[in-house]
KEKE-3310 file (N, C-alpha, C; in steps of 0.2 Angstrom, whole numbers, plus 5000, padded with zeros to 4 digits):
npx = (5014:5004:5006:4995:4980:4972:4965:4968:4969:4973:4972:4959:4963:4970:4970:4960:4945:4949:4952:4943:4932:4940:4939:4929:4919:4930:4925:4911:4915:4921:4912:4901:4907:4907:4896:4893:4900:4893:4879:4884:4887:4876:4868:4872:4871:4864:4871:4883:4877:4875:4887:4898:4895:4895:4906:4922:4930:4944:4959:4954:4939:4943:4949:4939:4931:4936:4940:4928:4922:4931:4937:4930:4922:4935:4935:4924:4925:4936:4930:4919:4927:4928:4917:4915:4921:4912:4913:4922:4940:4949:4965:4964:4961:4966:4980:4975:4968:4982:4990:4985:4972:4980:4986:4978:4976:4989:4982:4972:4975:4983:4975:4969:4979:4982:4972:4974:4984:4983:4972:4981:4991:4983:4976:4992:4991:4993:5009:5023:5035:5029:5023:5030:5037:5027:5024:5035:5038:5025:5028:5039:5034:5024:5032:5042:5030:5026:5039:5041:5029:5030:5043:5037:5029:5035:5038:5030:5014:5000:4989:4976:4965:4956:4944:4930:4931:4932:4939:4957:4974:4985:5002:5018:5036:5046:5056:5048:5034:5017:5011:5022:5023:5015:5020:5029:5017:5010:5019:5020:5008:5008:5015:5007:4999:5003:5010:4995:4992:5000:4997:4983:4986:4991:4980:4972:4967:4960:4948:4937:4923:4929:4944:4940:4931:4943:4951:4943:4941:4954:4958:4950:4954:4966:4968:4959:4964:4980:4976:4971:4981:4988:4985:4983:4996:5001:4994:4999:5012:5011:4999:4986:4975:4959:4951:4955:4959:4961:4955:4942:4947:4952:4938:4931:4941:4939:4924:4929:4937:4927:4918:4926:4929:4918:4913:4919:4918:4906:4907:4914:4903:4892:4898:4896:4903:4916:4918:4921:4937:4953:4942:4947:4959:4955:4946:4942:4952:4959:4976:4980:4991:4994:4993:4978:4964:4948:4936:4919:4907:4890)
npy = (5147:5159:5174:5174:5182:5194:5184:5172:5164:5162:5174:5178:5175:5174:5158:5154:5151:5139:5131:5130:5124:5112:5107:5106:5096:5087:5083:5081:5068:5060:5059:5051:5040:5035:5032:5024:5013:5011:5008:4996:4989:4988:4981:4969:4964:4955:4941:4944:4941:4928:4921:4927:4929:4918:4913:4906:4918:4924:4927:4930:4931:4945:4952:4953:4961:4973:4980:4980:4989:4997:5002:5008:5016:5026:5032:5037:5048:5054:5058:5067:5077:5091:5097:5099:5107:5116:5112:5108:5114:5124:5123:5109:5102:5100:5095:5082:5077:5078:5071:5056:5052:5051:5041:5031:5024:5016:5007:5001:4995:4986:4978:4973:4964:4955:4949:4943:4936:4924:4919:4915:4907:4897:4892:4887:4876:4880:4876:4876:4884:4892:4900:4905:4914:4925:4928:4937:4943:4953:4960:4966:4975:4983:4988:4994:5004:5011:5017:5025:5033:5041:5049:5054:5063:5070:5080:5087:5101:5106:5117:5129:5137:5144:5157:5152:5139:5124:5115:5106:5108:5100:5104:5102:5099:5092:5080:5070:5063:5056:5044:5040:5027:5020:5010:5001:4992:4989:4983:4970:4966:4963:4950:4942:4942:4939:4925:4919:4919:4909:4898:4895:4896:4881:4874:4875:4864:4860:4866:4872:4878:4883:4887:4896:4907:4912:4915:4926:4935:4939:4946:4954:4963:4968:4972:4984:4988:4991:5001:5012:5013:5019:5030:5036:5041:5046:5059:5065:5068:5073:5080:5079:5072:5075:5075:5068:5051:5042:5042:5034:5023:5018:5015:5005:4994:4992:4989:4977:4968:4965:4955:4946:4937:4937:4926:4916:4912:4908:4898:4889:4884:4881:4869:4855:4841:4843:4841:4849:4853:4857:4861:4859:4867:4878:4884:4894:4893:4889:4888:4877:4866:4853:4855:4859:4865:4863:4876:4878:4871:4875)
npz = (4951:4956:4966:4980:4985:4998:5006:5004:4992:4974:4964:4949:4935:4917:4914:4922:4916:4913:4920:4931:4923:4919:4929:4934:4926:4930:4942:4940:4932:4943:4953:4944:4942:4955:4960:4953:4956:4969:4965:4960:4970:4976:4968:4968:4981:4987:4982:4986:5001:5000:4994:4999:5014:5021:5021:5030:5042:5035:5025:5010:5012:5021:5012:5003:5009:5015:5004:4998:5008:5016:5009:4999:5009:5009:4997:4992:5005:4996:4984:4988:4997:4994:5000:5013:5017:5022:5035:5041:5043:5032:5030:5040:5031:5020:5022:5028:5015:5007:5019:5021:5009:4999:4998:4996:4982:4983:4992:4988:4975:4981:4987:4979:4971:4981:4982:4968:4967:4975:4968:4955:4963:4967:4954:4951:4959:4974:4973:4983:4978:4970:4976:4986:4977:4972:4984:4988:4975:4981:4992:4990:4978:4987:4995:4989:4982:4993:4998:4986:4988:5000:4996:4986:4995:5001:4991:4988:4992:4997:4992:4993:4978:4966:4969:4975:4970:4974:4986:4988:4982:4973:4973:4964:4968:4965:4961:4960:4955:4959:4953:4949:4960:4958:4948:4954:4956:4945:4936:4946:4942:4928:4928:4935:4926:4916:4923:4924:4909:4905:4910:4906:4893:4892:4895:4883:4876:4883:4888:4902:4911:4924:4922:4911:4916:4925:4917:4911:4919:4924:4913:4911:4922:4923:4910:4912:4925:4918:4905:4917:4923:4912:4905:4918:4921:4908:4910:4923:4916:4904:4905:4895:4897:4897:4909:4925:4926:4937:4950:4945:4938:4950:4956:4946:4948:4960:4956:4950:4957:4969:4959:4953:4967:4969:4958:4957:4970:4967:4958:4965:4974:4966:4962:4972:4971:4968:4953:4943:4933:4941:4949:4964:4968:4969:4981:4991:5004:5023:5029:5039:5052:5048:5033:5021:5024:5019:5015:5021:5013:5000)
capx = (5008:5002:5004:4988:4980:4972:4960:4973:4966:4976:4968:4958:4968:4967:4969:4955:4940:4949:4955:4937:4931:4942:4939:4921:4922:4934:4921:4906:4919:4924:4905:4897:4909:4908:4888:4892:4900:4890:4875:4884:4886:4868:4863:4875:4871:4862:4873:4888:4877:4875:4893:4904:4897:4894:4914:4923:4936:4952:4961:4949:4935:4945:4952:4933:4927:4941:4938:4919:4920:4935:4940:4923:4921:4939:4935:4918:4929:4940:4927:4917:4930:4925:4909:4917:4926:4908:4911:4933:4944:4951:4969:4966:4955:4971:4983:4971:4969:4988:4993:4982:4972:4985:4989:4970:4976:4989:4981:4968:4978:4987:4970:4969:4984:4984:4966:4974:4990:4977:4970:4986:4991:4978:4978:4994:4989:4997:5014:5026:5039:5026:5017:5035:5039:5023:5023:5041:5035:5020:5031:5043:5030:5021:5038:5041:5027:5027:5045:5038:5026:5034:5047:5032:5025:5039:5039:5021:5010:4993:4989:4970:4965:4952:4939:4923:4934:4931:4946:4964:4977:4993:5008:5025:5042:5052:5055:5044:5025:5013:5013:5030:5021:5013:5025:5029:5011:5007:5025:5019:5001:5012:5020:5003:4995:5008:5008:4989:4991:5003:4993:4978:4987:4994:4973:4970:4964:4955:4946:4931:4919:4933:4946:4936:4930:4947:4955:4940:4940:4961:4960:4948:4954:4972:4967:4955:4970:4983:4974:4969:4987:4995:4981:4985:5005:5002:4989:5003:5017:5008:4991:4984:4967:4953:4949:4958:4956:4964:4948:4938:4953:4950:4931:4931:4944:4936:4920:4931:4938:4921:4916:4930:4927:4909:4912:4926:4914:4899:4908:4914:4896:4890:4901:4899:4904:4922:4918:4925:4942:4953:4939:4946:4964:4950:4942:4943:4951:4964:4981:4982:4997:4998:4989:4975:4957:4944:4931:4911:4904:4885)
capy = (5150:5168:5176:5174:5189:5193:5177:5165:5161:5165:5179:5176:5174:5171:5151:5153:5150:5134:5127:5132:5121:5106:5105:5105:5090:5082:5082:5075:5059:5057:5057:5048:5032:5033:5031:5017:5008:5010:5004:4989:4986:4986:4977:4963:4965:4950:4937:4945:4939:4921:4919:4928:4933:4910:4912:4907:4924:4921:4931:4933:4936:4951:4956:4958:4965:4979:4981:4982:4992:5002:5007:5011:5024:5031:5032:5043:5053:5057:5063:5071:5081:5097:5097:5098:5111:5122:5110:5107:5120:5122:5119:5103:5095:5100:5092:5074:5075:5075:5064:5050:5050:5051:5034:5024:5021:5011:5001:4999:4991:4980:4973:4965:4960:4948:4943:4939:4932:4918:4915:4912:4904:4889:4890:4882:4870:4882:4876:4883:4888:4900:4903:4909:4918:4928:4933:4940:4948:4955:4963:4970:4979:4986:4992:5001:5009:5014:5021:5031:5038:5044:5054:5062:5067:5076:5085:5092:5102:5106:5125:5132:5137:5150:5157:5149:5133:5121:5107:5107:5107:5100:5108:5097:5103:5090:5075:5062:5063:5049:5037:5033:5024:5014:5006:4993:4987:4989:4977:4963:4965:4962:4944:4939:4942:4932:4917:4916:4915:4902:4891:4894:4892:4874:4871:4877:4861:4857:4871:4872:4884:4887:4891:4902:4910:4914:4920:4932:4940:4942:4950:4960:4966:4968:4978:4990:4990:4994:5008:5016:5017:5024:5036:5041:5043:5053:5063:5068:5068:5079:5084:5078:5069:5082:5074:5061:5045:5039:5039:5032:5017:5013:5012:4999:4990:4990:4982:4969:4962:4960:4951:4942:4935:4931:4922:4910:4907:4904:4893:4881:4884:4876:4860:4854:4836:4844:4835:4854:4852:4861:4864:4860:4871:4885:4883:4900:4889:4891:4883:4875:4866:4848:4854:4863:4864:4866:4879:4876:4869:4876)
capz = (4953:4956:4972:4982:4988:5005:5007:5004:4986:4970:4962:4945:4930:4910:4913:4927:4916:4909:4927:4932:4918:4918:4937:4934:4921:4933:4949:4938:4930:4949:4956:4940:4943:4960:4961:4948:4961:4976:4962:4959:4977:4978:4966:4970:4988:4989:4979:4991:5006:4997:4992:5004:5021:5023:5021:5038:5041:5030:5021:5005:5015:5023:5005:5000:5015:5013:4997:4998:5012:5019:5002:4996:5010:5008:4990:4995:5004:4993:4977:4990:5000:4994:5001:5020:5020:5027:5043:5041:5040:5026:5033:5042:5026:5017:5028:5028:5010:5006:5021:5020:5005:4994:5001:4992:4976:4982:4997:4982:4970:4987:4990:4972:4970:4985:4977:4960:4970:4977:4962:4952:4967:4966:4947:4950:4964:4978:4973:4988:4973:4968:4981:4989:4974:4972:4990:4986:4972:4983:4997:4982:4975:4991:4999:4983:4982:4997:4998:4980:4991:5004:4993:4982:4999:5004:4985:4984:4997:4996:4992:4988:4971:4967:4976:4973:4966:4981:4986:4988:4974:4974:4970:4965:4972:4966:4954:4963:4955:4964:4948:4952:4966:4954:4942:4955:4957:4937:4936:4947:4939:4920:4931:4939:4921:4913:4924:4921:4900:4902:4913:4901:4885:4894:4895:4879:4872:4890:4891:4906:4914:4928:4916:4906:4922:4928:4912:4907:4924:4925:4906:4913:4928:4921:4905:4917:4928:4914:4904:4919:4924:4907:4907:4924:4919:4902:4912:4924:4911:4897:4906:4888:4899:4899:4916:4927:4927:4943:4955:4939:4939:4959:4956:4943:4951:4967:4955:4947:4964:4972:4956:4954:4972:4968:4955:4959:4976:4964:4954:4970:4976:4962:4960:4978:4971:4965:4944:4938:4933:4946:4957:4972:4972:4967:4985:4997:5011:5027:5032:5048:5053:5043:5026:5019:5026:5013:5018:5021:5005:5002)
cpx = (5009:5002:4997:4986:4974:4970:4966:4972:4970:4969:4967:4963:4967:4966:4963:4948:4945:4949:4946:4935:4933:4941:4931:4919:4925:4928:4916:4910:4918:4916:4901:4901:4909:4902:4889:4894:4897:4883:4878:4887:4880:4865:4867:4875:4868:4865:4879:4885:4876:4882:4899:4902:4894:4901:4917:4929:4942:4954:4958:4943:4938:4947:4944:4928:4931:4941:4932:4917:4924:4937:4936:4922:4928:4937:4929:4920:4931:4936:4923:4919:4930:4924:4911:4919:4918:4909:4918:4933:4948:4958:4971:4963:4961:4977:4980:4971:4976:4993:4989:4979:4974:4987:4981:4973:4982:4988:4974:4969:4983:4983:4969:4971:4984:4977:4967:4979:4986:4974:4976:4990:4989:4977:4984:4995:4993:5004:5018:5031:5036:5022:5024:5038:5036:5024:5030:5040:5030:5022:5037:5042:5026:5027:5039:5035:5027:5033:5047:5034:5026:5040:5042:5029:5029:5041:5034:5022:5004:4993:4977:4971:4963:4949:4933:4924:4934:4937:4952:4968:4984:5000:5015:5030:5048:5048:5051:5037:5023:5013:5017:5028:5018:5015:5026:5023:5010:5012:5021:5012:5004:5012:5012:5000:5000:5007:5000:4987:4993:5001:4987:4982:4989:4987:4969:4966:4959:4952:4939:4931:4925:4938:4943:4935:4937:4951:4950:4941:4949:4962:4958:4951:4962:4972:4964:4962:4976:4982:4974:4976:4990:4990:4982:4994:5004:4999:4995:5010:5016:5005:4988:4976:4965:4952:4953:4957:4958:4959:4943:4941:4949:4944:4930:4937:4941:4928:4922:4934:4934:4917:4918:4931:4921:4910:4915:4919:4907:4901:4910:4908:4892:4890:4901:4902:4913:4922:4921:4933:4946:4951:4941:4953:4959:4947:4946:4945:4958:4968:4981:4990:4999:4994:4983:4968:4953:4937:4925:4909:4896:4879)
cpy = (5157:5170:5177:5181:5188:5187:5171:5162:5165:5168:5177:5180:5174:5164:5151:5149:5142:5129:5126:5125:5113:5103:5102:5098:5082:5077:5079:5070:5056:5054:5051:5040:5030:5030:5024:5010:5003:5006:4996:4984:4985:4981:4971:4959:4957:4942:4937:4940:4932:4919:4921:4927:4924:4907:4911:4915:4921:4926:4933:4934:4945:4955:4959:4960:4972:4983:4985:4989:4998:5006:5010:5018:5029:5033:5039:5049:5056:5060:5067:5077:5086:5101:5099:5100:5117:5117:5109:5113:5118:5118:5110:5098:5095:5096:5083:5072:5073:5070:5057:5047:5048:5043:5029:5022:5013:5003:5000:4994:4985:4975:4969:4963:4955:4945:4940:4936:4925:4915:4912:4906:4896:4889:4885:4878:4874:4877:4878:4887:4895:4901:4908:4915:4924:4932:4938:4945:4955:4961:4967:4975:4984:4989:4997:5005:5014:5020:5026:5035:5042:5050:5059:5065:5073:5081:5087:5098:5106:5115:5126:5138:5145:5153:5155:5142:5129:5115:5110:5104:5106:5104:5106:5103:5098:5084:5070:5064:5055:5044:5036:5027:5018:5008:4998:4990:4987:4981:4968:4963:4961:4953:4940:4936:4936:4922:4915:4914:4910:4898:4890:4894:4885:4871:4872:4870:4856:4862:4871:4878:4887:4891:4896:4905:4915:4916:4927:4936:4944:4947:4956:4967:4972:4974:4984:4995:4995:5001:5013:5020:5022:5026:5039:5046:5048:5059:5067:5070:5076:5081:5085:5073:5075:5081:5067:5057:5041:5034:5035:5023:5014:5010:5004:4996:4987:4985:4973:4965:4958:4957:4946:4938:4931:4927:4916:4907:4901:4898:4886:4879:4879:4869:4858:4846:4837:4840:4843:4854:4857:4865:4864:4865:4878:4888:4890:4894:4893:4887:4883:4869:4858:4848:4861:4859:4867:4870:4875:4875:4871:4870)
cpz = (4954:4964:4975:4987:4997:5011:5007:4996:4979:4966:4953:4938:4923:4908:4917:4925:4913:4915:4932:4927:4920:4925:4938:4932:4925:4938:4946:4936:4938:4951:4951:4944:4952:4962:4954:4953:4966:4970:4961:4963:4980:4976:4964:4976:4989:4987:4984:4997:5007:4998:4997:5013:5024:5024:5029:5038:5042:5027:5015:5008:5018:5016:5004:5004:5014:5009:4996:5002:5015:5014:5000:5002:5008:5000:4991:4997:5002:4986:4982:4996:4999:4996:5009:5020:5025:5035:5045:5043:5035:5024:5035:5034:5020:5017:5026:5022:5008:5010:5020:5013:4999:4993:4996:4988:4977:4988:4994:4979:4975:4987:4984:4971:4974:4983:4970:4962:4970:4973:4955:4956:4967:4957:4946:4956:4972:4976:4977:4984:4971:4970:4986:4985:4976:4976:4991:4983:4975:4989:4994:4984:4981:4996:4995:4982:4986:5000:4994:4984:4996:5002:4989:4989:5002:4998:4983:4992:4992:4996:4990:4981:4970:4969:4972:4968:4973:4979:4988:4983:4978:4970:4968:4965:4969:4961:4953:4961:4958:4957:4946:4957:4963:4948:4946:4952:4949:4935:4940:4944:4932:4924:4932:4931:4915:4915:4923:4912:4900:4905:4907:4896:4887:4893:4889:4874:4880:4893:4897:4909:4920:4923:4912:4910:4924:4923:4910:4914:4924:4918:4908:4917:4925:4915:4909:4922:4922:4910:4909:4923:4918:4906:4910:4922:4914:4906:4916:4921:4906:4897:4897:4890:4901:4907:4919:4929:4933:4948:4950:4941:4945:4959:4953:4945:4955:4962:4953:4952:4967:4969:4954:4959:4973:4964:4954:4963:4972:4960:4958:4973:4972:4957:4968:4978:4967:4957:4941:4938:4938:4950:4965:4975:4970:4973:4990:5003:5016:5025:5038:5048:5050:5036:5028:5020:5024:5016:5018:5015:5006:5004)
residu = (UNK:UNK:UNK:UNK:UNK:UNK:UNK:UNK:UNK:UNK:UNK:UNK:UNK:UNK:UNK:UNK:UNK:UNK:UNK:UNK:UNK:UNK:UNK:UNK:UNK:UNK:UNK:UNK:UNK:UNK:UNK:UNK:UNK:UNK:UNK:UNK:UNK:UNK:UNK:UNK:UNK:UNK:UNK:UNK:UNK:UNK:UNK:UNK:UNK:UNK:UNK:UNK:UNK:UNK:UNK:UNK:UNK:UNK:UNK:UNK:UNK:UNK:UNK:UNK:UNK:UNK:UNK:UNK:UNK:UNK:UNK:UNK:UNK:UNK:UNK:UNK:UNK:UNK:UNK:UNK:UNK:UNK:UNK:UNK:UNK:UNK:UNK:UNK:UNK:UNK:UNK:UNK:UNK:UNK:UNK:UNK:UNK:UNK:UNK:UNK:UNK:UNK:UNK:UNK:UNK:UNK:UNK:UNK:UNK:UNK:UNK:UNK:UNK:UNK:UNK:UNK:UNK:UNK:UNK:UNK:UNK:UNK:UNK:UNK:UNK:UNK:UNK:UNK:UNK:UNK:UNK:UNK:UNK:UNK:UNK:UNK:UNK:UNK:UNK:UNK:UNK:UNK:UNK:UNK:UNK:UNK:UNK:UNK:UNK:UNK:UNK:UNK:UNK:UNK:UNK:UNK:UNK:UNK:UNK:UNK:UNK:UNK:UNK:UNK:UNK:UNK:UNK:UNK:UNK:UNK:UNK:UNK:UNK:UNK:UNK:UNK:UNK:UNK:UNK:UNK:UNK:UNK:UNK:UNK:UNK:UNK:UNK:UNK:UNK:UNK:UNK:UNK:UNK:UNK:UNK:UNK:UNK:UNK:UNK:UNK:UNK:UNK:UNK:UNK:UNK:UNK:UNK:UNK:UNK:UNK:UNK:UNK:UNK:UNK:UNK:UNK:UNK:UNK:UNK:UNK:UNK:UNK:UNK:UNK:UNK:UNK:UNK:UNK:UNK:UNK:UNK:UNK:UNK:UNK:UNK:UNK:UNK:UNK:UNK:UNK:UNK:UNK:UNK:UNK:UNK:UNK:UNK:UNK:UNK:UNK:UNK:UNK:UNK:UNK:UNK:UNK:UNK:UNK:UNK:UNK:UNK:UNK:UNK:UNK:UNK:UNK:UNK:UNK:UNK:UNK:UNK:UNK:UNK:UNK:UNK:UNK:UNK:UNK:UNK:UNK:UNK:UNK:UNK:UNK:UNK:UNK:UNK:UNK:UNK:UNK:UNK:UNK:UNK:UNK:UNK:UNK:UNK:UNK)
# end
């Protein structure tokens, strides 16, 4: 970069109008999908307060609560962080951005993963084999990431840009970019994705509404997931994405959890006499101490 002159802001350049440009481009993708979400947090809102909040508090009520809600505002934060520096200083909103936020993406992809763990999980009947594996796999993959993001934080820092370019830019110093942070989590995503084909191919000539259900949402989620990682990667690899995709990735994630949520509830909601085949390891329920106690039935 160019030495910055008395403002603290590097001084306009030949690449200026481009970096101008693609940043422009960026911050519309970021806001359009984030107002996609918060819409399809609205116009679910009523289904949500049918299906989940009748839930007793368990671990997938807190996943879709977390989801809905704490990552939904860091997410706000983070496309609207800009806009706060007339009230920040520019220092500390620098500072917050690269310590904390840096961190969404993957206590993003944490939170759905122990939502698809739980669903492979009772796909195959909580088995303790693979319900011991998974959580193996699941503390893996979240150690790793984390111990990726901790070396990329010690090989960036946050610098300002141009003057009249609002935000903070990172700047790498060293070998560690942040989608090294994500390889784990995309890995156990590959495993989880895995073990749901081969249950659905094993039903493949007993196919029913739960099955069908729980395969189209994991294709879903997985595909959304996947793309939006090797876009992310080429993006910081080749910078060959006009605009990045990463906050775009979270959003539709975050929609595919809280729908993959509803829909599973909808589906036990709507067999209260358990006739759909594997409805009953499908059931949001607790462990207490001699067995498995089946949630509230509507």
């Amino acid at each position: 970069m160019s030495s910055t002159n008395g403002h603290g802001y590097v001084p306009l350049d030949s690449t200026a109008p481009t970096i101008f440009s693609s940043t422009t481009k960026n911050n519309y993708v970021d806001v359009a999908f984030i107002m996609l979400m918060l819409y399809d947090h609205v116009i679910t809102l009523d289904v949500e307060i049918e299906l989940i909040w009748t839930l007793r508090l368990g671990l997938p009520k807190l996943i879709f609560l977390v989801n809905r809600y704490l990552l939904t505002s860091f997410m706000l934060m983070t496309g609207f962080s800009p806009s706060y520096k007339q009230f920040i200083p520019l220092n500390c909103l620098c500072k917050f951005m690269g310590s904390f936020l840096t961190w969404l993406p993957i206590f993003t992809f944490s939170a759905a993963e122990l939502l698809m763990i739980i669903r492979v999980c009772s796909l195959y009947g909580h088995r303790k084999p693979v319900v011991l594996v998974l959580s193996i796999c699941f503390i893996f993959a979240v150690t790793s990431s984390a111990a990726m993001q901790v070396l990329f934080m010690r090989s960036f820092f946050s610098t300002l840009w141009y003057e009249h370019l609002p935000g903070c830019y990172i700047v790498f110093q060293g070998a560690f970019i942040q989608w090294h942070a994500w390889v784990p989590a995309l890995s156990l995503e590959g495993i989880l994705m895995l073990l749901t084909a081969c249950k659905v191919f094993s039903y493949r000539n007993d196919m029913n509404r739960t099955i069908t259900v729980l395969a189209r949402d994991s294709a879903i989620y997985f595909a959304i997931l996947f793309v939006g990682i090797v876009l992310t990667v080429v993006d910081a690899v080749h910078n060959y994405i006009p605009v990045s995709p990463l906050l775009p990735t979270q959003c539709i994630t975050s929609i595919a959890v809280g729908r993959m949520m509803m829909n599973i509830r909808g589906l036990i909601l709507g067999d209260p006499e358990h006739t759909v085949h594997l409805a009953r390891t499908l059931e949001f329920a607790s462990r207490h101490d001699s067995g498995l106690e089946v949630e509230e039935q509507a």
